[in-house]
LUMPAGU-233857 format. One record per residue (C-alpha): residue in three letters; x, y, z. Coordinates in nm, 3 decimals, decimal comma, always signed. Example, Ala and Ser with C-alpha at 12.3 -4.5 7.8 and 13.67 -1.06 7.14 Angstrom:
<pts>
- resn / xx / yy / zz
- ALA / +1,230 / -0,450 / +0,780
- SER / +1,367 / -0,106 / +0,714
</pts>
This chain:
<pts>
- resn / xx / yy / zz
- UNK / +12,526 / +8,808 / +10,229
- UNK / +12,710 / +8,568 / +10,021
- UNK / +12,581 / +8,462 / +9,685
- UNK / +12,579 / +8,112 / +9,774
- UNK / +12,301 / +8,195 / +10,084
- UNK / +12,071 / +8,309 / +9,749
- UNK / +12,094 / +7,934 / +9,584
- UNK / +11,794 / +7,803 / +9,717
- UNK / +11,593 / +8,158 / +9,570
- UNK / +11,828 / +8,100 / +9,242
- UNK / +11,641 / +7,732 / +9,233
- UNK / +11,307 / +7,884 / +9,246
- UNK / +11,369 / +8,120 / +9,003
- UNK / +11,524 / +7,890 / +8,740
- UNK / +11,198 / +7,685 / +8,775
- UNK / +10,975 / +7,979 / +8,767
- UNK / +11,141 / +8,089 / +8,430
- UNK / +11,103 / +7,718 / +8,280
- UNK / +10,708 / +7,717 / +8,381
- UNK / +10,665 / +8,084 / +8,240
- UNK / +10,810 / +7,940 / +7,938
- UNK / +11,128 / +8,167 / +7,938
- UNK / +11,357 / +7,881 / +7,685
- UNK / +11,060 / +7,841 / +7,478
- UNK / +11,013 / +8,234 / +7,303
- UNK / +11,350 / +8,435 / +7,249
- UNK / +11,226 / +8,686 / +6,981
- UNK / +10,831 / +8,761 / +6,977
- UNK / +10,892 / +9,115 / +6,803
- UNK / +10,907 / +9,007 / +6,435
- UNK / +10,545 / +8,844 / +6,504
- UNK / +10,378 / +9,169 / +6,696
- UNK / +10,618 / +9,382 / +6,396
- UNK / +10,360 / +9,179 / +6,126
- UNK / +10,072 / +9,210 / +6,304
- UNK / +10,073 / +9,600 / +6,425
- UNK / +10,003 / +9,733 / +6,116
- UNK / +9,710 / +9,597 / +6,014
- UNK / +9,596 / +9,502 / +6,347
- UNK / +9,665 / +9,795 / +6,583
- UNK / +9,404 / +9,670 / +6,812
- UNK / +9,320 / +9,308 / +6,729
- UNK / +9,013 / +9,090 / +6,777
- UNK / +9,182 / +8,742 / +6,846
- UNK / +9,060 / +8,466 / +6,624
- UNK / +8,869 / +8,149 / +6,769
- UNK / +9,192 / +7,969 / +6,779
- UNK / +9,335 / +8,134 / +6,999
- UNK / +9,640 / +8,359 / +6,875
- UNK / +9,776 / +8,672 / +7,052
- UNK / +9,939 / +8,769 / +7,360
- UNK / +9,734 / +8,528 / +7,511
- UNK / +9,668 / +8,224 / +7,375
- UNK / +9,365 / +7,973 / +7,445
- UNK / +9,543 / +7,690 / +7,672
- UNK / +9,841 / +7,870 / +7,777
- UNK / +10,032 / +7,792 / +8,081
- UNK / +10,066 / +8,166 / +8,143
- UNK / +9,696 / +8,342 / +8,176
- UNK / +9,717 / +8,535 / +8,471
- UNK / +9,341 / +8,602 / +8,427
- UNK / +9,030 / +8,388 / +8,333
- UNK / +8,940 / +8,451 / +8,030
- UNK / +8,540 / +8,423 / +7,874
- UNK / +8,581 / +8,417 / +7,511
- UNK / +8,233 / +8,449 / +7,468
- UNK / +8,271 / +8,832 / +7,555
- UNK / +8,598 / +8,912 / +7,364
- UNK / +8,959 / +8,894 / +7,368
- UNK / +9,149 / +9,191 / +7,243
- UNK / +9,517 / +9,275 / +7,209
- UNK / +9,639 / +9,620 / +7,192
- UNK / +9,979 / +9,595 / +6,964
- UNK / +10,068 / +10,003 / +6,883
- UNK / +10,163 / +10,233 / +7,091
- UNK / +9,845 / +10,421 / +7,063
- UNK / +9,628 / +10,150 / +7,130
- UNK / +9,802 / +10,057 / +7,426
- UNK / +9,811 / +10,449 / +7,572
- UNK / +9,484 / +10,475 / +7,509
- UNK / +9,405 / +10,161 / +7,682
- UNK / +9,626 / +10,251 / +8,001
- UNK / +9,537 / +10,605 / +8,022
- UNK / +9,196 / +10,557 / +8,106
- UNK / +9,121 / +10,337 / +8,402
- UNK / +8,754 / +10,387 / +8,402
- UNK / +8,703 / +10,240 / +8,086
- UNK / +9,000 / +9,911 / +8,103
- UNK / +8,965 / +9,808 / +8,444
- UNK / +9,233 / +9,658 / +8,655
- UNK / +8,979 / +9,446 / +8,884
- UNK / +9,023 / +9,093 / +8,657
- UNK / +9,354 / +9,048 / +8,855
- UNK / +9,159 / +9,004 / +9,145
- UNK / +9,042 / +8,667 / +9,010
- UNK / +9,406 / +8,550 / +9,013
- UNK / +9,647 / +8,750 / +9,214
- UNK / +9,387 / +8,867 / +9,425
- UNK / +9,368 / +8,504 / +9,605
- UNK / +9,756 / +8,486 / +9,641
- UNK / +9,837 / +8,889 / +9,753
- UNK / +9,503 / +8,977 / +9,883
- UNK / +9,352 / +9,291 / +9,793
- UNK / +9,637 / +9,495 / +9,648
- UNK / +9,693 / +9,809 / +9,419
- UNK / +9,724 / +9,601 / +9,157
- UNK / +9,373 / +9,524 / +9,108
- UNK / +9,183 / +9,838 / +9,237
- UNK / +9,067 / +10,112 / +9,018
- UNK / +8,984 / +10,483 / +9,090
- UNK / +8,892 / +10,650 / +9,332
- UNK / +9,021 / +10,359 / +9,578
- UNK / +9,345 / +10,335 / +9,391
- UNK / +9,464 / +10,688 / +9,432
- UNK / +9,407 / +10,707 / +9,800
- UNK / +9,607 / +10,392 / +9,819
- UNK / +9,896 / +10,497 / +9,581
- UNK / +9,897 / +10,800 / +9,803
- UNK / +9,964 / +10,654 / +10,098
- UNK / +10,227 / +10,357 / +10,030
- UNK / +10,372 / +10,600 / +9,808
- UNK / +10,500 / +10,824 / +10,152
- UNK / +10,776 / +10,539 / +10,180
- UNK / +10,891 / +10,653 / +9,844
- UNK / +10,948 / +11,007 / +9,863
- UNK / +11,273 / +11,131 / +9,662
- UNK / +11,484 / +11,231 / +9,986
- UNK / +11,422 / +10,886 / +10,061
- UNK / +11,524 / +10,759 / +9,749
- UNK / +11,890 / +10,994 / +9,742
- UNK / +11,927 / +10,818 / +10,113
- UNK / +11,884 / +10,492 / +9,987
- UNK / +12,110 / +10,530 / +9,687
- UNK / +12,408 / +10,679 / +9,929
- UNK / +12,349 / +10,469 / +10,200
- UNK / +12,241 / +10,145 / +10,076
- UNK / +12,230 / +10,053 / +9,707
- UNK / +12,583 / +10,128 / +9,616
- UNK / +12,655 / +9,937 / +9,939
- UNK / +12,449 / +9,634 / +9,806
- UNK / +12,612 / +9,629 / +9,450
- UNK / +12,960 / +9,621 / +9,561
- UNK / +12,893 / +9,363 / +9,835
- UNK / +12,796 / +9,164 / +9,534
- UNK / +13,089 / +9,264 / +9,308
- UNK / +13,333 / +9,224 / +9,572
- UNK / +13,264 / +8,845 / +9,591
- UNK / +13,413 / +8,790 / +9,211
- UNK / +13,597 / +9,133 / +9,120
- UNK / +13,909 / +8,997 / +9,211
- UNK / +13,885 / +8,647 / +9,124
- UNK / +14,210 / +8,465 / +8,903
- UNK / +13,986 / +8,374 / +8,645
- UNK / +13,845 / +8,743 / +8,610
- UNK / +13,503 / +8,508 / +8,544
- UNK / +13,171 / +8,559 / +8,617
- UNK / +12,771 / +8,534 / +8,538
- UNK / +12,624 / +8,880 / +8,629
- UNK / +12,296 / +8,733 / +8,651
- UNK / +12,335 / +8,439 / +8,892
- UNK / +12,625 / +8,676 / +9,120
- UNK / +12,528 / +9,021 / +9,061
- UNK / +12,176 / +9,122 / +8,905
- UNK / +11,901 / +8,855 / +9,003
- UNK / +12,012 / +8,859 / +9,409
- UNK / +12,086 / +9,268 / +9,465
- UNK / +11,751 / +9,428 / +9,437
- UNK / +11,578 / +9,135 / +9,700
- UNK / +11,890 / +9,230 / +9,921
- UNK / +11,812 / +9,609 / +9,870
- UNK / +11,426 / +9,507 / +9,944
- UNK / +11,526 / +9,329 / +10,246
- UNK / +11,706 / +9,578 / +10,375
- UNK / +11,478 / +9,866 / +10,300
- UNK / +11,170 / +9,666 / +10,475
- UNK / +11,480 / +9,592 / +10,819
- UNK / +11,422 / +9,268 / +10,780
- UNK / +11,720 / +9,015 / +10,938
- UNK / +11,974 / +8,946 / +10,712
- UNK / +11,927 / +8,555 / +10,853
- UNK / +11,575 / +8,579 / +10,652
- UNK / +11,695 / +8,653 / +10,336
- UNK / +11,746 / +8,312 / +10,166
- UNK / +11,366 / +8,233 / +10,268
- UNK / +11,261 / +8,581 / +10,212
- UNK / +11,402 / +8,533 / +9,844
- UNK / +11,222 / +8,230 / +9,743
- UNK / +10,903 / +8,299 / +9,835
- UNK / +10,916 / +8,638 / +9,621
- UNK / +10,968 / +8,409 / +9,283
- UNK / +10,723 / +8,147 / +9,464
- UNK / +10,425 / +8,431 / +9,498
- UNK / +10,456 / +8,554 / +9,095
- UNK / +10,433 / +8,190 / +9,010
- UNK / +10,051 / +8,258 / +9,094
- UNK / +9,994 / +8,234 / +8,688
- UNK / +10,041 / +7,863 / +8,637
- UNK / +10,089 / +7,705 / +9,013
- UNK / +9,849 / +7,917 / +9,199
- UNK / +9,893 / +7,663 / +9,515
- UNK / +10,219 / +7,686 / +9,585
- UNK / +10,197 / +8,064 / +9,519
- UNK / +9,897 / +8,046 / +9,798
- UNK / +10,153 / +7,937 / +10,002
- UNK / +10,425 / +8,117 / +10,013
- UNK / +10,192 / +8,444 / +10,031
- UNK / +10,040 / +8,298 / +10,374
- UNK / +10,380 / +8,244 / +10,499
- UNK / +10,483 / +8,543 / +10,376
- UNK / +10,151 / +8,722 / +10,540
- UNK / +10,213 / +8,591 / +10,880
- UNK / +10,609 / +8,699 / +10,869
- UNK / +10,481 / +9,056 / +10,797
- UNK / +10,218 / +9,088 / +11,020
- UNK / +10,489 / +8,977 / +11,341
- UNK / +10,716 / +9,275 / +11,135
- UNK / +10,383 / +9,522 / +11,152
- UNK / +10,298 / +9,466 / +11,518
- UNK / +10,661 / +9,494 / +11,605
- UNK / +10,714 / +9,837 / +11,425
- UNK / +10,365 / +9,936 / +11,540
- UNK / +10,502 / +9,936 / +11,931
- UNK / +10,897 / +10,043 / +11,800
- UNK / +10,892 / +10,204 / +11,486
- UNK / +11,198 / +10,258 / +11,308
- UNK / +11,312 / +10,431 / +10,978
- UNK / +11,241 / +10,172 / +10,722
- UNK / +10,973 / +10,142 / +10,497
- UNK / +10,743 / +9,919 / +10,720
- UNK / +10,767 / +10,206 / +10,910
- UNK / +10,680 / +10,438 / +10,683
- UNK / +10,380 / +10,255 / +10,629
- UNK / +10,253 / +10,189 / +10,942
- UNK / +10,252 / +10,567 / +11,023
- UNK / +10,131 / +10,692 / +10,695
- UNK / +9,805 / +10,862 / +10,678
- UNK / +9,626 / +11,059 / +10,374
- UNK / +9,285 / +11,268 / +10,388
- UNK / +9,242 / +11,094 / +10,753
- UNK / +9,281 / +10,737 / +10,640
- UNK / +9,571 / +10,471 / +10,714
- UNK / +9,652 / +10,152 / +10,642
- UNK / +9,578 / +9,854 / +10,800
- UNK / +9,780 / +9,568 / +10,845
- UNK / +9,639 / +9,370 / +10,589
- UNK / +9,678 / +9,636 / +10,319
- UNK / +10,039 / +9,723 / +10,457
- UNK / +10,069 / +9,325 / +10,408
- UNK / +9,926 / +9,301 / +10,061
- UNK / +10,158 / +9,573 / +9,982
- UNK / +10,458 / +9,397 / +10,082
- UNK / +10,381 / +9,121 / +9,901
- UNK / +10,335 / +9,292 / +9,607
- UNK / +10,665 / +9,467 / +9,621
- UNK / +10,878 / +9,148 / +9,664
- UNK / +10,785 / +9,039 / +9,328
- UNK / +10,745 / +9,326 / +9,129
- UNK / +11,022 / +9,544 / +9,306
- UNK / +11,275 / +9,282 / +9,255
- UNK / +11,163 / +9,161 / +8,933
- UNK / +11,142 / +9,484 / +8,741
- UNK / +11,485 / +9,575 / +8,862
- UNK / +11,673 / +9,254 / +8,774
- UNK / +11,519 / +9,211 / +8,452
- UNK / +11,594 / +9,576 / +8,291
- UNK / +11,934 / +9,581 / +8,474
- UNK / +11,990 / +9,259 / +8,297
- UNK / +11,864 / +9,292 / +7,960
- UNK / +12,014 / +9,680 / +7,944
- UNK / +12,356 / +9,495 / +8,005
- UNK / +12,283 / +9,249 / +7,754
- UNK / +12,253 / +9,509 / +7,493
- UNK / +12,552 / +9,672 / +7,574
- UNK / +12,780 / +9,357 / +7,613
- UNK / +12,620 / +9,235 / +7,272
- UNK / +12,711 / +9,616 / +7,120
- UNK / +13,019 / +9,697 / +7,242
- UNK / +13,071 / +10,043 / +7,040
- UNK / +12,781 / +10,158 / +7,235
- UNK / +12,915 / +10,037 / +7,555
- UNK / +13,265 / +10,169 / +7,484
- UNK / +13,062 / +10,512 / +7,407
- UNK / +12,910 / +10,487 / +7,742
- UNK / +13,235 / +10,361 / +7,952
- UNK / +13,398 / +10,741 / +7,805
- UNK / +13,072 / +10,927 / +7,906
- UNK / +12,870 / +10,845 / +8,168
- UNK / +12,635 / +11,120 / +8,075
- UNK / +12,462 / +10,881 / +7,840
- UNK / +12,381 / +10,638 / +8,113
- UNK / +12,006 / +10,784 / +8,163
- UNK / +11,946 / +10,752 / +7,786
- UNK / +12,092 / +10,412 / +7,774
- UNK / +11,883 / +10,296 / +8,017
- UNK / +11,574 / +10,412 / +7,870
- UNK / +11,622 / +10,236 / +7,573
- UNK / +11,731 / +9,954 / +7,745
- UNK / +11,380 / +9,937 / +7,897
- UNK / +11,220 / +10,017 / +7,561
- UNK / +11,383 / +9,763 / +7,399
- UNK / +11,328 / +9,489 / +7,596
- UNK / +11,120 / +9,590 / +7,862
- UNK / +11,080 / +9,328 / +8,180
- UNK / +10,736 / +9,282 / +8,150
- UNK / +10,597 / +9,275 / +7,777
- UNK / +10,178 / +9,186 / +7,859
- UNK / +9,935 / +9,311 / +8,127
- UNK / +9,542 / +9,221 / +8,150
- UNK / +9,253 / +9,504 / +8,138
- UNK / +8,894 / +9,442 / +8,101
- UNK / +8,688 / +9,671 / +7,941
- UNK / +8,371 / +9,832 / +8,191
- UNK / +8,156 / +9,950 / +7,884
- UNK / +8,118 / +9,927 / +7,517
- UNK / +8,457 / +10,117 / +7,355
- UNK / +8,629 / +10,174 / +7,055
- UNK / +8,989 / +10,169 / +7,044
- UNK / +9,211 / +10,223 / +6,684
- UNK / +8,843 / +10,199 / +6,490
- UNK / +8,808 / +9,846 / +6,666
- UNK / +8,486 / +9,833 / +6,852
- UNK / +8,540 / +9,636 / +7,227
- UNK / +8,219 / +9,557 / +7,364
- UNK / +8,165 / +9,582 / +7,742
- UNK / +8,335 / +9,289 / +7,980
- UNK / +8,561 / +9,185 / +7,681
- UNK / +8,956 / +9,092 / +7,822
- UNK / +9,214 / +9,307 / +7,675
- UNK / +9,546 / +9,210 / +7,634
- UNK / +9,796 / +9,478 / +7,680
- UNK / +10,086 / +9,449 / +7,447
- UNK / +10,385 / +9,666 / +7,581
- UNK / +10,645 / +9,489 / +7,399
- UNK / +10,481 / +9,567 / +7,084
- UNK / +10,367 / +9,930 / +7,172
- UNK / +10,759 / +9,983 / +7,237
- UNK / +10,811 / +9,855 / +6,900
- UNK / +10,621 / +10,043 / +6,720
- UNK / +10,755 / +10,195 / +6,392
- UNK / +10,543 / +10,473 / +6,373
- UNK / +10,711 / +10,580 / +6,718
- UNK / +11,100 / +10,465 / +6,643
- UNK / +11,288 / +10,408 / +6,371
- UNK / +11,457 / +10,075 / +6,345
- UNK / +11,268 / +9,968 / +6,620
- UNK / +11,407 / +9,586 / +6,691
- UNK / +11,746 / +9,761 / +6,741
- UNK / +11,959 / +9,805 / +7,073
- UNK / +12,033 / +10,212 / +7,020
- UNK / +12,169 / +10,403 / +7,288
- UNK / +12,176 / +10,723 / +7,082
- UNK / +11,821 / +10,764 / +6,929
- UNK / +11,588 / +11,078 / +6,994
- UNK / +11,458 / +11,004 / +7,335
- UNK / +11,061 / +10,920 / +7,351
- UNK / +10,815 / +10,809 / +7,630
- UNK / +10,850 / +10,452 / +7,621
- UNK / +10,600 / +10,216 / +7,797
- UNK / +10,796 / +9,979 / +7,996
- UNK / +10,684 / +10,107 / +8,355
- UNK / +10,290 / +10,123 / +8,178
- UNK / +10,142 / +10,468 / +8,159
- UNK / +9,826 / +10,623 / +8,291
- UNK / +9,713 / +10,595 / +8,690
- UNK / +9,913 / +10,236 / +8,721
- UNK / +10,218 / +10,332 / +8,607
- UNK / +10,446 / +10,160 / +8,795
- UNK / +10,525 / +10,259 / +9,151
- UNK / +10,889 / +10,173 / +9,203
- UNK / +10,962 / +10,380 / +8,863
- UNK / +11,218 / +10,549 / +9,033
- UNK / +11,361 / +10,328 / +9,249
- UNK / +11,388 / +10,071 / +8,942
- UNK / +11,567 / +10,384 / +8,736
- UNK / +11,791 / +10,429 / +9,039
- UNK / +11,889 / +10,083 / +9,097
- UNK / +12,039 / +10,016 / +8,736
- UNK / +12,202 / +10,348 / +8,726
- UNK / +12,396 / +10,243 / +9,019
- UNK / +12,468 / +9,873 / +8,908
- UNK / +12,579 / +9,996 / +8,565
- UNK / +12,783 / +10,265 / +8,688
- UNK / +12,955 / +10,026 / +8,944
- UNK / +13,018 / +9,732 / +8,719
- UNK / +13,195 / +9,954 / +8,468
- UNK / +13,428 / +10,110 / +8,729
- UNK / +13,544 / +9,772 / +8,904
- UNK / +13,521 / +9,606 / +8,584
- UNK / +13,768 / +9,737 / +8,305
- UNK / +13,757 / +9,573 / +8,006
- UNK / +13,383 / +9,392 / +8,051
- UNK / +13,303 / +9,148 / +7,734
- UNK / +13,104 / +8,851 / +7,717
- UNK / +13,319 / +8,555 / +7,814
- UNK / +13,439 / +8,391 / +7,505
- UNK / +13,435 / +8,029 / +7,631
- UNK / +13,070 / +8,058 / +7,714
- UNK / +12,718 / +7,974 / +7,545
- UNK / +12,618 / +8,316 / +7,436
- UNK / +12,374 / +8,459 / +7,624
- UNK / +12,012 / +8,534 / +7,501
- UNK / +11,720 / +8,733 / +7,608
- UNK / +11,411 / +8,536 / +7,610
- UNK / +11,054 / +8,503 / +7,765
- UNK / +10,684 / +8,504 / +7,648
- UNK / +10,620 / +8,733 / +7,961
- UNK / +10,846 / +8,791 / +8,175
- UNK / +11,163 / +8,898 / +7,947
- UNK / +11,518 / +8,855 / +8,055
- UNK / +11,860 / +8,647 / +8,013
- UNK / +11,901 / +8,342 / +8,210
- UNK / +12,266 / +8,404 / +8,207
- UNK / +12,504 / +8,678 / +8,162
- UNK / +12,908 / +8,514 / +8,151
- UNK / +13,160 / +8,782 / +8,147
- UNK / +13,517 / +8,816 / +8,133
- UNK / +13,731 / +9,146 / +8,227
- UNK / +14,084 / +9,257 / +8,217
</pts>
């Protein structure tokens, strides 16, 4: 699949990154870094400020400011807020991406939400994640290499040619869908996360999306095969299995946040290499730090800085009292800032003590594709620095900056290589 078959996805994703205001804020940590101290866990004033503020284009939940509106900013406060669903709730996304997914992990809480994660999670076992690695992601990333490696100009944007379109191809093709699909497939992942601020044309593209899967579902139903539709369709836990609606509201799910979590922290880990380039010297001798450096890549700019809780009953979190129904805004940029946690914490540092960072959440959501996300980069990085000696950012070119109020990433990555 040639790049130039992803342009009309590309399109929708530039626009979804100018609505989710990704231009507009390139550094929030020196704000949470003034705030954290004091505020650990922060009662937002009537005007509005926090990870949230009144009137934004990007609430992914209705909020009632009559209630409360909290922000967790230290680590603690958000771990303590994540680890226990039964007092944060994960229901409020219901009122949002509940209408555009259907009912999905993402909004259900315990006990539903472990028989759930039990069963999709069958199509992510770790045999099937060393198959996928051997047979199919290393496959994927030099398909996309291949198209500029050997180009006169030794030019290229990694974002546009190599990291935004891989991990929907490695979707597609873990799901069998058609290669034909793929352009259409593509858009309508970035069209279904724009649910925040255009919830129609999110609407949309889910429905379409819905009635593509459930002709996939039936299909596999009669002829299954050995992808991860599949998987799904035969997996059963405790005597339960999933219908096609759920399998569907799964799928949907994964588009975005499978290929979204991937591209940003393979992204934004290259950015901090390219933009420290002792560290990625250090790395290009030794590949043995490659797990560390991509933990602190997701640490230090993870791909997704904010998710919603509400709180089920009257709590107390860092001395802060949060009084039932109140919306809590969970800062995991912040909490993976914290300099009670790391030293130097705004810094890109490949060699620090490793720590449990937050970036895939923590507690009973912690993010599902974890692994595959982990997996993914490893093999991008690993391939990019073998077919690409020499890797710099290109001289010529506007420097290339992370930014986002949300969703955190660089629009562009320009490279040159020897």
């Amino acid at each position: 699949m040639a790049t130039s078959d992803l342009d009309d996805g590309y399109d929708a994703f530039e626009q979804f990154n100018r609505s989710a205001g990704m231009g507009i804020v390139e550094n929030p940590y020196p704000m949470f870094a003034l705030v954290r101290p004091q505020h650990p866990m922060k009662r937002e004033d009537d005007n509005g400020s926090g990870i949230v503020p009144e009137g934004s284009d990007i609430e992914f939940m209705p909020i009632d400011r009559s209630v409360g509106v909290f922000t967790a900013y230290s680590f603690e406060a958000v771990q303590q807020v994540l680890k226990d669903g039964e007092t944060f709730s994960s229901q409020g996304y219901a009122d949002i991406m509940g209408k555009v997914l259907g009912h999905s992990i993402l909004e259900m809480d315990e006990p539903e939400h472990h028989l759930y994660r039990g069963l999709v999670q069958q199509a992510f076992s770790r045999k099937a994640m060393e198959t996928w690695e051997r047979e199919l992601v290393r496959d994927v990333v030099d398909e996309h290499i291949d198209a500029f490696a050997d180009r006169p100009t030794k030019r290229a944007d990694l974002v546009r040619e190599l990291t935004f379109p891989f991990p929907v191809v490695v979707i597609s093709r873990l799901l069998g869908l058609p290669r034909e699909d793929l352009p259409m497939f593509h858009r309508r992942a970035v069209e279904v996360i724009s649910a925040g601020f255009e919830l129609e044309r999110a609407a949309k593209a889910s429905q379409a999306l819905f009635e593509y899967f459930c002709a996939i579902i039936a299909e596999r139903r009669e002829h299954p095969s050995d992808d991860v539709i599949s998987v799904l369709v035969r997996a059963e836990l405790e005597g339960v299995r999933l219908t096609d609606e759920e399998i569907c509201s799964f799928l949907r799910l994964l588009l975005p946040a499978g290929a979204e979590t991937t591209y940003r922290s393979s992204s934004n880990l290259l950015h901090g290499l390219l933009t420290n380039p002792e560290q990625l010297d250090a790395l290009r001798a030794d590949r043995a730090l490659l797990p560390q450096a991509i933990e602190e890549g997701l640490r230090w700019e993870a791909p997704l800085i904010a998710i919603m809780r509400s709180a089920t009953r009257d709590t107390e979190v860092e001395g802060v009292l949060v009084p039932a129904g109140s919306f809590v805004g969970v800062n995991i940029g912040s909490a993976n800032h914290d300099e009670k946690v790391w030293e130097r914490p705004e810094e890109f540092d490949i060699f620090r003590p490793p720590r449990q960072h937050l970036a895939f959440a923590w507690g009973p959501h912690m993010c599902l594709g974890i692994h595959l996300a982990r997996m993914e980069t490893r093999v991008v990085l690993t391939q990019v620095l073998d077919r690409l000696p020499g890797l710099r950012p290109d001289p010529e070119a506007e420097p290339a900056a992370i930014s986002g109020a949300i969703f955190r990433a660089p629009a562009a990555l320009p490279v040159v290589w020897d």
